[in-house]
C-alpha positions as CSV (number, residue, x, y, z in Angstrom):
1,X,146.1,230.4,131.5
2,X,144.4,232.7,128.9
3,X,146.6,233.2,126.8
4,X,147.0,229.0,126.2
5,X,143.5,229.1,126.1
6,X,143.5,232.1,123.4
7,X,146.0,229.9,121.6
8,X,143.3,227.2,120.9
9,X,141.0,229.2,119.7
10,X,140.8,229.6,115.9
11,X,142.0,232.5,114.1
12,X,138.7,233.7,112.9
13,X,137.7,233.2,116.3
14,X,140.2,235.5,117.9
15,X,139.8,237.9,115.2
16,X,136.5,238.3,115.8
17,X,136.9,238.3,119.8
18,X,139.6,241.5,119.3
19,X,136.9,243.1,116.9
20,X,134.1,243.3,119.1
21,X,136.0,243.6,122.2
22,X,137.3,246.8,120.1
23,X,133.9,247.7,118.8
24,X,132.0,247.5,121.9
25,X,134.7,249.9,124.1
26,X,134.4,252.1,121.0
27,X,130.2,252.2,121.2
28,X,130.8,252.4,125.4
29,X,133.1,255.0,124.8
30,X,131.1,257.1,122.1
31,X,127.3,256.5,124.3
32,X,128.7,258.0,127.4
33,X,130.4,260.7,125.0
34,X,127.4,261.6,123.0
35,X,125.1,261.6,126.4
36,X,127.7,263.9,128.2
37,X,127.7,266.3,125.3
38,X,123.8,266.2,124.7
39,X,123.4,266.9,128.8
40,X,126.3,269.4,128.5
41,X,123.8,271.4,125.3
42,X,121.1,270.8,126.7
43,X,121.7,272.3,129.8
44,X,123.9,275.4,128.2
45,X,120.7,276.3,126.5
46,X,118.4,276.7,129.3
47,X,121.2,278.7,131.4
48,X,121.4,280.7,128.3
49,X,118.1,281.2,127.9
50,X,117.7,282.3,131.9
51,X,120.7,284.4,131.6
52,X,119.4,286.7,128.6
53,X,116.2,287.0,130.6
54,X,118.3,287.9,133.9
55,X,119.8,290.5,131.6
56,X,116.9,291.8,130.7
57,X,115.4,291.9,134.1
58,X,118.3,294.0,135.1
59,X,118.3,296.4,132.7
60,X,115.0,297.4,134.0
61,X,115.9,297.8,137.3
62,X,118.9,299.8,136.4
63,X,116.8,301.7,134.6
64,X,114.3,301.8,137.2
65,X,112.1,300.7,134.9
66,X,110.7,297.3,136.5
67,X,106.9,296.8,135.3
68,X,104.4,294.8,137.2
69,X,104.3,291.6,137.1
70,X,108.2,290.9,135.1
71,X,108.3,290.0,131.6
72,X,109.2,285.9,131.4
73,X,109.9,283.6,128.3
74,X,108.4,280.7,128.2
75,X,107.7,278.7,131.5
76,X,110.7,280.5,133.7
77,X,110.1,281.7,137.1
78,X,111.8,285.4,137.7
79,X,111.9,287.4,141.1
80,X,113.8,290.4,142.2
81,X,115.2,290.7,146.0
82,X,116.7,293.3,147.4
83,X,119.6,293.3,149.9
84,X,117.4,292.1,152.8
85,X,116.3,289.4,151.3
86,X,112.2,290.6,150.2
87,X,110.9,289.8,146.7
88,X,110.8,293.5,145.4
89,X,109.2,292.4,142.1
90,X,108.3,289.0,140.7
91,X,107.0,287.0,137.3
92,X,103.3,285.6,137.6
93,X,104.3,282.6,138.6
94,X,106.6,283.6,140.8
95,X,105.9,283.6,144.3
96,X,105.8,287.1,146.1
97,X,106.5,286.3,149.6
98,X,109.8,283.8,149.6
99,X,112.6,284.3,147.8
100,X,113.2,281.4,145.3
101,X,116.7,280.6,146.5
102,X,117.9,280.5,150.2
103,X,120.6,283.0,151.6
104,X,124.2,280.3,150.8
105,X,122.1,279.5,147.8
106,X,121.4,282.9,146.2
107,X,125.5,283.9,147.3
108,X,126.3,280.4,145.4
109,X,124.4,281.7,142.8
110,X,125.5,285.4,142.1
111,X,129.0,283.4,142.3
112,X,128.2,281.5,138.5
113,X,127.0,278.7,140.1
114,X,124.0,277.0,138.4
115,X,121.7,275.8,141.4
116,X,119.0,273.0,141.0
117,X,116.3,273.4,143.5
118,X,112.4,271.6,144.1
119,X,109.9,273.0,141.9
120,X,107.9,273.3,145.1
121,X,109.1,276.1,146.2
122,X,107.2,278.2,142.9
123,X,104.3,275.8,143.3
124,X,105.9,273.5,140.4
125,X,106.6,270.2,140.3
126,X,110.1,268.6,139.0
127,X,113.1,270.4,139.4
128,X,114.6,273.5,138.4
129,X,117.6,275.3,137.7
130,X,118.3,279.0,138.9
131,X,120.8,281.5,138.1
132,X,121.6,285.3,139.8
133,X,122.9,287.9,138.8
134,X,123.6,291.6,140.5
135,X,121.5,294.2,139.3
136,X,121.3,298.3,140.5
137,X,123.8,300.4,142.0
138,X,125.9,299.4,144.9
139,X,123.7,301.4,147.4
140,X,120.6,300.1,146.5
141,X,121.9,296.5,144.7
142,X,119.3,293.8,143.8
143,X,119.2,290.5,142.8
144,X,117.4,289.2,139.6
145,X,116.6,285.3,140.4
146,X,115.7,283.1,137.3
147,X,114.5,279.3,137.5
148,X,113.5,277.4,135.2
149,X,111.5,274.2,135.0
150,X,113.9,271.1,133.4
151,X,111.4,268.1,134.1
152,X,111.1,268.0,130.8
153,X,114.8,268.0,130.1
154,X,116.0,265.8,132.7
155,X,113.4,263.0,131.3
156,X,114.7,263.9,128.1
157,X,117.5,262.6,129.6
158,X,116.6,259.7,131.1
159,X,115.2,258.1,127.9
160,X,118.1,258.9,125.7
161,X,120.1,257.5,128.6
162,X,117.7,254.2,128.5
163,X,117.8,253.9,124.8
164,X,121.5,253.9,124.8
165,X,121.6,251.2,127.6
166,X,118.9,249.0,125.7
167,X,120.3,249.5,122.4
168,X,123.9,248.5,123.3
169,X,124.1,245.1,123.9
170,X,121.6,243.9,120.3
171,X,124.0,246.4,118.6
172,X,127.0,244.4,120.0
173,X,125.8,241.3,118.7
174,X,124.6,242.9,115.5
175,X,128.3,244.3,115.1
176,X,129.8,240.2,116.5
177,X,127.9,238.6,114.2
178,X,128.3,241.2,110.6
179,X,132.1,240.7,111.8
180,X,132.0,237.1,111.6
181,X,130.5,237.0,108.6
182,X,133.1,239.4,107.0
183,X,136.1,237.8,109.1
184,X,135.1,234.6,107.6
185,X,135.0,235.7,104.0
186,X,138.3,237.5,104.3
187,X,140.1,234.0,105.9
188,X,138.0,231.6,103.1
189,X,140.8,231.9,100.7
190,X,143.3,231.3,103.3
191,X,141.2,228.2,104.5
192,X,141.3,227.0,100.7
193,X,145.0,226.6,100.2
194,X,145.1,225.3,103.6
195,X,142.5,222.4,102.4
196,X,144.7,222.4,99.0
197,X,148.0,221.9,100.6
198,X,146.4,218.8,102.8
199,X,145.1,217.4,99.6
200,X,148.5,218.1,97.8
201,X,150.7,216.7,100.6
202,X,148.4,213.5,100.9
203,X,148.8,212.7,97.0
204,X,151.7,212.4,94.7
205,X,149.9,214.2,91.7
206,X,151.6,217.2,90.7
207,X,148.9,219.5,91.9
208,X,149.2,223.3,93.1
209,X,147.2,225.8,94.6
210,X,144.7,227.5,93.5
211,X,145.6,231.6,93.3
212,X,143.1,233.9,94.4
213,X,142.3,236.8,91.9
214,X,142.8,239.2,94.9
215,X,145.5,241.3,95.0
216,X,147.0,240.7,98.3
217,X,148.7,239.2,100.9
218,X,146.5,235.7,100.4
219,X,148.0,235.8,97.1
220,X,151.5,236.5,97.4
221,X,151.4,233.3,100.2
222,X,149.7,230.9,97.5
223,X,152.2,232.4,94.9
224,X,155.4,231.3,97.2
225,X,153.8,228.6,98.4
226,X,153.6,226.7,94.5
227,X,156.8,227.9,93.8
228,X,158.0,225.9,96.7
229,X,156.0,223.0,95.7
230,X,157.6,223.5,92.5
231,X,160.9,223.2,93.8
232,X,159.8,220.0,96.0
233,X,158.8,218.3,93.1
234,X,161.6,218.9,91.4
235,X,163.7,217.4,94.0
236,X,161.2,214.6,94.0
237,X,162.0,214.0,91.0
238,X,165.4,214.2,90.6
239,X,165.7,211.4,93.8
240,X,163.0,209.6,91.8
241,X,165.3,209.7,88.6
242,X,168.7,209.4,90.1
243,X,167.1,205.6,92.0
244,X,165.8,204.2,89.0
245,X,168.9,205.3,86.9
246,X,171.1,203.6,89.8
247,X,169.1,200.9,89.9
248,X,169.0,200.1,86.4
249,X,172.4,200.5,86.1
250,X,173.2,198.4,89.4
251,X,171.5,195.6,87.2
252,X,174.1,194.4,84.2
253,X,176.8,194.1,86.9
254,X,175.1,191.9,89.6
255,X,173.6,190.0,86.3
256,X,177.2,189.2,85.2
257,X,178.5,188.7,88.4
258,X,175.8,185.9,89.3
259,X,176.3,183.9,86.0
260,X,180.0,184.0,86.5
261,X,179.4,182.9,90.6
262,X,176.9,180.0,89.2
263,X,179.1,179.4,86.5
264,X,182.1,179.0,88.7
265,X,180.1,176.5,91.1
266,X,179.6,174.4,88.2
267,X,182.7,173.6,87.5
268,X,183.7,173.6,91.1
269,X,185.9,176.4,91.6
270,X,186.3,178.9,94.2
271,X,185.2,175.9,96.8
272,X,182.5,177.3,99.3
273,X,182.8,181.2,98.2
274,X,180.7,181.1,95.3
275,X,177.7,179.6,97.1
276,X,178.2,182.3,100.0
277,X,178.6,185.3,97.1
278,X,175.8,184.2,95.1
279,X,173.4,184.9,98.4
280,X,174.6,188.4,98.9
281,X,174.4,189.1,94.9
282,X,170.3,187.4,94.9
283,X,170.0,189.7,98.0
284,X,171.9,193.0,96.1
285,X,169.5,192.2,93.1
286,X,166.2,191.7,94.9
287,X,167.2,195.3,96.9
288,X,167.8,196.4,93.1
289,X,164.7,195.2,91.8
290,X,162.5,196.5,94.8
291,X,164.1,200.2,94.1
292,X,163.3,200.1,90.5
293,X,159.8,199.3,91.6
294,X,159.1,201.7,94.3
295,X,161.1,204.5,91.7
296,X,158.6,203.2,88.5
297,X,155.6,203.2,90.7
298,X,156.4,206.8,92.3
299,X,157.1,208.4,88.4
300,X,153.6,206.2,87.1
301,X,151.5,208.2,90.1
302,X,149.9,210.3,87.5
303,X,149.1,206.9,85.1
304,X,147.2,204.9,87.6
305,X,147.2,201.6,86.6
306,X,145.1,199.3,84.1
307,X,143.0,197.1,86.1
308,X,140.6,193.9,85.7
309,X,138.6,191.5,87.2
310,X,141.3,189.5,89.4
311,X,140.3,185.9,91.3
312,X,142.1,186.6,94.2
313,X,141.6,183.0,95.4
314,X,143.0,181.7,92.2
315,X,146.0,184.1,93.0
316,X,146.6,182.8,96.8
317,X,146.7,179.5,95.7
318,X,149.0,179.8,93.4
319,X,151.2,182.0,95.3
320,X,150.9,178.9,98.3
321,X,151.9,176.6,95.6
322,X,155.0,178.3,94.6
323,X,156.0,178.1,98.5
324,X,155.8,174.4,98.3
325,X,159.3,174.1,99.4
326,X,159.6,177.0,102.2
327,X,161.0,176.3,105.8
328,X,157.4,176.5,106.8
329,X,153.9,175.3,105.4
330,X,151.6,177.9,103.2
331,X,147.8,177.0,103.5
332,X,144.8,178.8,101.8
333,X,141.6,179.0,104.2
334,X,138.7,177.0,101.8
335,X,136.4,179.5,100.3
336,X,134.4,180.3,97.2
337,X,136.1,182.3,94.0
338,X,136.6,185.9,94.9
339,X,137.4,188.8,92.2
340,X,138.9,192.4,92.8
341,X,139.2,195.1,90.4
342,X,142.5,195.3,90.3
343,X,145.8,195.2,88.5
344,X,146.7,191.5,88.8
345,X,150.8,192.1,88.1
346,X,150.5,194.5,91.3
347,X,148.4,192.5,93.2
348,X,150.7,189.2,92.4
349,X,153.7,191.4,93.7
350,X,151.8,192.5,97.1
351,X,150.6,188.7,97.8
352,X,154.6,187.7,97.1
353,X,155.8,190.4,99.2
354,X,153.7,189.9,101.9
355,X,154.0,186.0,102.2
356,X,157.8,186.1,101.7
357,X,157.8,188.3,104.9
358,X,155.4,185.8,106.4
359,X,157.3,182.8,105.7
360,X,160.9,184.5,106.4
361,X,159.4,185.1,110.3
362,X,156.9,182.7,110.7
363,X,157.4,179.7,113.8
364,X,155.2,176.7,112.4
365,X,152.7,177.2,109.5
366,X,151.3,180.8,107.5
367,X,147.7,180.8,106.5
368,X,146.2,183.0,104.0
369,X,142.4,183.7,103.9
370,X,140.0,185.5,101.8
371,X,136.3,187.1,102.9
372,X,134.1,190.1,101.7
373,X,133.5,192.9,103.9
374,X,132.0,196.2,103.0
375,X,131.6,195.5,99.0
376,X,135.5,194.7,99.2
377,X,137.6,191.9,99.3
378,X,139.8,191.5,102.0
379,X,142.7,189.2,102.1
380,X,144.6,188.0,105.4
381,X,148.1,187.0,105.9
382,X,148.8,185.2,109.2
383,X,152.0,184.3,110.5
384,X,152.7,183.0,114.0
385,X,156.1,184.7,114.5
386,X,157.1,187.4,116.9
387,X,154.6,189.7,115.4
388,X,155.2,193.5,115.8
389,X,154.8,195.9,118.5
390,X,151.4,197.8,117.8
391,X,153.6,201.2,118.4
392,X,156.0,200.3,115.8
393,X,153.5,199.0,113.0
394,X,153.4,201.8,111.1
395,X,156.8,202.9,110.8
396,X,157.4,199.2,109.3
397,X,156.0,200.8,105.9
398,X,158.5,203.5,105.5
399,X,161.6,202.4,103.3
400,X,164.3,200.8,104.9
401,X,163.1,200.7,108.4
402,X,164.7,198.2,110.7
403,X,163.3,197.1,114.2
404,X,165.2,195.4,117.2
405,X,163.4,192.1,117.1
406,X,163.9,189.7,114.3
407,X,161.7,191.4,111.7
408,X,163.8,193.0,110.5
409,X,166.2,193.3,107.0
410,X,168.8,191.3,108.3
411,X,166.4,188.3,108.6
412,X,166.6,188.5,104.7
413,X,164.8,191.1,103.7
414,X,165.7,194.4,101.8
415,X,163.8,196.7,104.0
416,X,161.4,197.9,100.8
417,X,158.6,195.2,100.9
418,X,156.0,196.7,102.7
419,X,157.3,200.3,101.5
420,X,156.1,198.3,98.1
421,X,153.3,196.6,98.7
422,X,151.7,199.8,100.2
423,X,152.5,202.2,97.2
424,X,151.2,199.2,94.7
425,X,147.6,199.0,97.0
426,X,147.3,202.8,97.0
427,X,147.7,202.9,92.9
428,X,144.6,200.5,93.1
429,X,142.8,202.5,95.4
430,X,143.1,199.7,98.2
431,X,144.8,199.8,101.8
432,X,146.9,197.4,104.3
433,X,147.1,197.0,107.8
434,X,149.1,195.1,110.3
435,X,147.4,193.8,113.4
436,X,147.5,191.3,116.1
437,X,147.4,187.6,114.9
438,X,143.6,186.2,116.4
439,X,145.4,183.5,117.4
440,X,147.2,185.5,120.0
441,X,150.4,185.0,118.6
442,X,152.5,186.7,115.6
443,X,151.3,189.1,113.1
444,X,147.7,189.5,110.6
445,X,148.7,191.6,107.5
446,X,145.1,193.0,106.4
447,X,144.6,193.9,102.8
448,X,141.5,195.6,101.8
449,X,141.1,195.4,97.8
450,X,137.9,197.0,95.4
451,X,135.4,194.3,94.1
């Protein structure tokens, strides 16, 4: 379950989550480090500060040299006791009567043990920490008791203790947010050619990426990256090449061939089989014709073309006229003059296109209609055939596709027309869709055009 859910997450995102995970275990790490080792000096100092005056202390009683009251540094509490437990000799502060430490303590003590006891018992308050050591010879042994007071030191403690508490989690977020600034800038080129390579693959232009001036990874990837778009284009247009050349040259043949078929039905020979040959060879040179296009208009991508003020109406009408004769009526929906900015050989060819597809599938009647929307034209081809599954409408515009119900090449068509009419809208900056007929019945082709 996390790791899908890590998975969504953007890179800079889980970069940055890694980071300060990293950097805050690091800080946790290094605060309870430095507070161990501060407590650790800390507390090494006042032992060794209590030791050299234990030292001292029992020098003088070796010596027999113990003056009264005992020499101290500082705020420490010294006493001397002998084997029986009586304060022999003690500091100022010291108390004279009780021995600072009890019997298991003191033995604890003479053992290296560093004993924390209540300040109360030398009239103090706080804490503080005693040492022992042995002292004399082993007839007449004493013990030199040293405590000193670590109030001080322990609230030292506290507040560096506090500080590091407090100062954790702002230095966290300080650390999260410096390390999504820098994670950011070190991913911006790599967001770049990712923005680049969605423009290049939603264009035809012969763009590439832009290199970063970095020498690094980043670049390298943008490096291989337009050489393999380098090597796509070639191949683009080799294919491009190699369908116009076979088109072109798919064109004397099927011209010869057709004058020879009409020629031979003029004169009546052949019977029936030039009439049936002369369909295939108009269908073999419209599918020739419609590859030339779609080859022309894939090579012209960087020449967009020359456009002008179109009358669209003018152009529907006229393209209704010229279906005078079709298996079905063509009608234009009354309206005032419309004009597109447009290429009007292009736009004639999509109109064409469009109704032939109309007409080829259509039941009863096509109607063609014209309205603004938007500060564009839009232009309507309705049809009251089968119409289109709404799943399947969009795969109709890539070349060649075929359905299962009747719309498809084998109704007549070559399988390029809408391939056609959607490359020649895009060259004019202008769109098509297919949707449900309003009617409830058949198919709307929606074509949205520039004013």
């Amino acid at each position: 379950m996390t790791g899908r859910y890590l998975q969504r997450l953007s890179l800079r995102a889980r970069l940055m989550g890694l980071g300060v995970m990293g950097v805050a275990l690091a800080l946790a790490l290094g605060s309870l480090v430095l507070y161990a080792v501060l407590r650790f000096t800390l507390n090494r100092t006042v032992d060794d500060g209590a030791l050299a005056s234990a030292q001292t202390v029992s020098a003088m009683v070796t010596e027999n040299t113990v003056p009264e009251p005992l020499p101290v540094s500082g705020s420490q509490v010294v006493q001397v006791v002998n084997g029986s437990g009586a304060v022999v000799s003690a500091s100022v502060s010291a108390d004279r009567l009780t021995p600072l430490l009890r019997p298991p303590e003191l033995a604890r003590a003479l053992g290296g043990e560093r004993i924390s006891i209540p300040g109360s018992r030398a009239g103090l308050t706080g804490t503080l920490r005693a040492i022992a050591v042995r002292a004399g010879p082993p007839s007449a042994s004493r013990s030199i008791i040293v405590a000193v007071p670590v109030n001080d030191l322990e609230q030292s403690q506290d507040v560096l203790r506090l500080t590091l508490l407090l100062a954790y989690t702002p230095l966290v977020v300080v650390m999260a947010l410096i390390a999504w600034r820098v994670i950011g800038s070190t991913l911006r080129p790599v967001e770049a050619l990712r923005s680049g390579a969605a423009r290049i693959s939603g264009s035809d232009q012969d763009e590439r990426l832009a290199v970063p001036e970095s020498a690094d990874e980043i670049r390298a990837l943008a490096l291989t990256l337009n050489d393999m778009l380098d090597r796509l284009a070639a191949a683009r247009n080799r294919q491009r090449a190699f369908v116009a050349d076979a088109a072109h040259e798919l064109r004397s043949p099927l011209t010869s061939m057709r004058t020879q078929l009409e020629v031979a039905q003029h004169l009546g020979e052949g019977g029936e089989l030039p009439m049936d040959l002369l369909a295939d060879v108009a269908r073999l040179s419209t599918l020739v014709e419609d590859l030339l296009l779609l080859a022309r208009a894939g090579t012209d991508s960087n020449h967009p073309p020359v456009r002008e003020s179109t009358d669209v109406r003018a152009l529907l009408v006229a393209t209704a006229e010229r279906y005078a004769g079709a298996p079905v009526p063509v009608s234009v929906a009354d309206g005032p003059a419309l004009y597109a900015n447009v290429n009007s050989e292009e736009l004639r060819r999509v109109v064409a296109n469009l109704v032939d597809n109309a007409v080829r599938h259509a039941s009863s009647h096509v109607d063609l209609a014209l309205r603004t929307e938007g500060g564009g034209a839009v232009l309507t081809v309705l049809d009251d055939g089968p119409g289109i599954p709404a799943d399947e409408r969009e795969r109709v515009f890539e070349r060649f596709a075929r359905l299962d119900d009747a719309r498809d090449r084998d109704a007549g068509g070559t399988g390029l027309g809408l391939a056609i009419v959607r490359e020649l809208l895009h060259r004019s900056d202008g769109s098509i869709s297919l949707q449900e007929n309003p009617s409830g019945r058949g198919l709307a082709a929606v074509v949205r055009l520039p004013c």
